[in-house]
C-alpha positions, 0 to 999 in steps of 0.5 A: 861574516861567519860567526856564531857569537854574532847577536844576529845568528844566534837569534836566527839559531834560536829562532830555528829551534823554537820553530822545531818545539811542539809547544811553538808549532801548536800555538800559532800565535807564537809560530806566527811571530817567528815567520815572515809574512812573505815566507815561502819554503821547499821543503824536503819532499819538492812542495812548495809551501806559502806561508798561509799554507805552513801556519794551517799545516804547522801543528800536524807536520812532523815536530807537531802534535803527534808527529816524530820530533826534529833533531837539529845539528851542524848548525853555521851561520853567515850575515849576508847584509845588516839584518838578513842571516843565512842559516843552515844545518841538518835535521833528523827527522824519523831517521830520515836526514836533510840539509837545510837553509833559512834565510832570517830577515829583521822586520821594521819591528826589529824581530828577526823572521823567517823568510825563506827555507829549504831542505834537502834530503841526504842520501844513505850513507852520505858523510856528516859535514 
């Protein structure tokens, strides 16, 4: 189901953006809430990142402290089964663009977290979706 109505997709949006505040990745209590303890990402650049290494990472990668901001777009979204949603966009991020994918699951609390993501870096030139 792709719907950017459903409850479920925008919670994920929300969550996304908030991953993408300075204020959230500073304080790690609030990043902690918003990552699955079982997240694993591929970022942009090939790392392999676990989810001990993002929260000790966090506040000095970029859309931290003193890091370029991240500007996020094209948002869709797709439930994949009840309380798992699919999400990609695309970022700007020091002029440099990236397609992106997170895979959002609901925790027995009922707060949907991040579980999984990937970016993947757009070449020059390449058409917007």
């Amino acid at each position: 189901m792709t719907d950017h109505q459903h409850p479920d997709i925008a919670e994920a949006i929300t969550g996304e953006l908030r991953l993408h505040d300075p204020a959230v990745r500073l304080a790690r209590p609030l990043a902690e809430a918003l990552f699955d303890p079982e997240f694993t990402e591929v970022g942009a650049s090939g790392r392999r990142w676990t989810y001990a290494e993002m929260m000790a990472a966090l506040p000095a990668l970029h859309g931290g402290e003193d890091g370029p901001p991240i500007v996020a777009d094209a948002f869709a979204g797709t439930i994949l089964a009840p309380g798992v949603v699919h999400l990609t966009y695309e970022t700007v991020i020091d002029g440099r663009r990236a397609r992106r994918s997170s895979l959002w699951r609901r925790d027995t609390a009922g707060n949907l977290r991040l579980y999984y993501h990937q970016g993947t870096p757009v070449p020059d030139g390449a058409a917007r979706p």
